[in-house]
Structures are given as structure tokens and as C-alpha cells.
N, C-alpha and C positions, 0 to 999 in steps of 0.2 A: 297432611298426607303427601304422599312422595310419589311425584307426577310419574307416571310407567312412560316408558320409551315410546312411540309409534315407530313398526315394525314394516320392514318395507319386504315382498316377495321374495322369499330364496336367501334374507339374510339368519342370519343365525346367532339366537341369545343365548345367553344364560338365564333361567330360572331358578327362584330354589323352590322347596317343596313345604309349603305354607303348613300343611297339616299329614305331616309325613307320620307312616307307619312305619313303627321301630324296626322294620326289615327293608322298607321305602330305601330309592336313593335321595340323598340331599338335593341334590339340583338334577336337572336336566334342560339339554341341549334345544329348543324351542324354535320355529320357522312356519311360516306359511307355505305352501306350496299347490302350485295349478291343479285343481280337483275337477273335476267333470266342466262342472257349469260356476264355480266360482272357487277362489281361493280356498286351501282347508287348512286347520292348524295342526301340525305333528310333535311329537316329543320323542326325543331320541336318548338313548344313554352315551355315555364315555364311549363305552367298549362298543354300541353297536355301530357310531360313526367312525371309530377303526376297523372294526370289521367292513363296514362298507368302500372304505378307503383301501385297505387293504385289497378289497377284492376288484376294485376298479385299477389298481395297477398290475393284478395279477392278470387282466381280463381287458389290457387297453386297448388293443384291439375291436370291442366294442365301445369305448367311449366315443360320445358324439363331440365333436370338435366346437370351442368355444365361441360364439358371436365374432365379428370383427371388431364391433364396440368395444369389446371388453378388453383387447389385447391392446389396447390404445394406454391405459394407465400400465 
């Protein structure tokens, strides 16, 4: 059996879709993210993480500015 990845907060896999309905997509976009009182798991599509990209440069002005950690790589 083919050991699955450990998934760290806020990174972003690929899935595919084990037991998909013939209108289902193939894979999907998969992540943890800060939920109330603990981590929750989300699935996203192709098109809805362009759409959300999309709208974050049309809307930069609201984005919140990255960690100082982060800018170091």
C-alpha cells in the first residue's frame, strides 16, 4: 500500500477522486486550514483557485501582507 504524504497547514495537494461520479472532477486541489478550534480539511477545484487568485489581485489592496519568515526563502 502506497504511504500518503503527511500534509502540513496551508500546503496544497493534489488529490484524485477514488470513487468519482461520471460528472465528478478527477482530482482536486486539497489543504488544511485554521478552522475555529482546530485545523479543517478543504477541497478546492482548478477553476475555483483561479478564481480566488484572480480576485486577490483584482482586490490587493485587501490582501494581508506575508510573515517576515516567509520572505526569507
Amino acid at each position: 500500500m502506497k504511504k500518503k504524504p503527511r500534509v502540513k497547514l496551508g500546503r496544497l495537494f493534489v488529490v484524485f477522486n477514488n470513487r468519482k461520479h461520471k460528472a465528478a472532477n478527477k482530482s482536486y486541489i486539497f489543504t488544511y486550514l485554521e478552522g475555529k478550534n482546530t485545523p479543517a480539511p478543504y477541497m478546492f477545484t482548478d477553476s475555483q483557485l483561479k478564481e480566488a487568485r484572480e480576485r486577490a489581485i483584482k482586490n490587493s489592496e485587501d490582501c494581508l501582507p506575508l510573515s517576515k519568515w516567509w520572505r526569507l526563502w
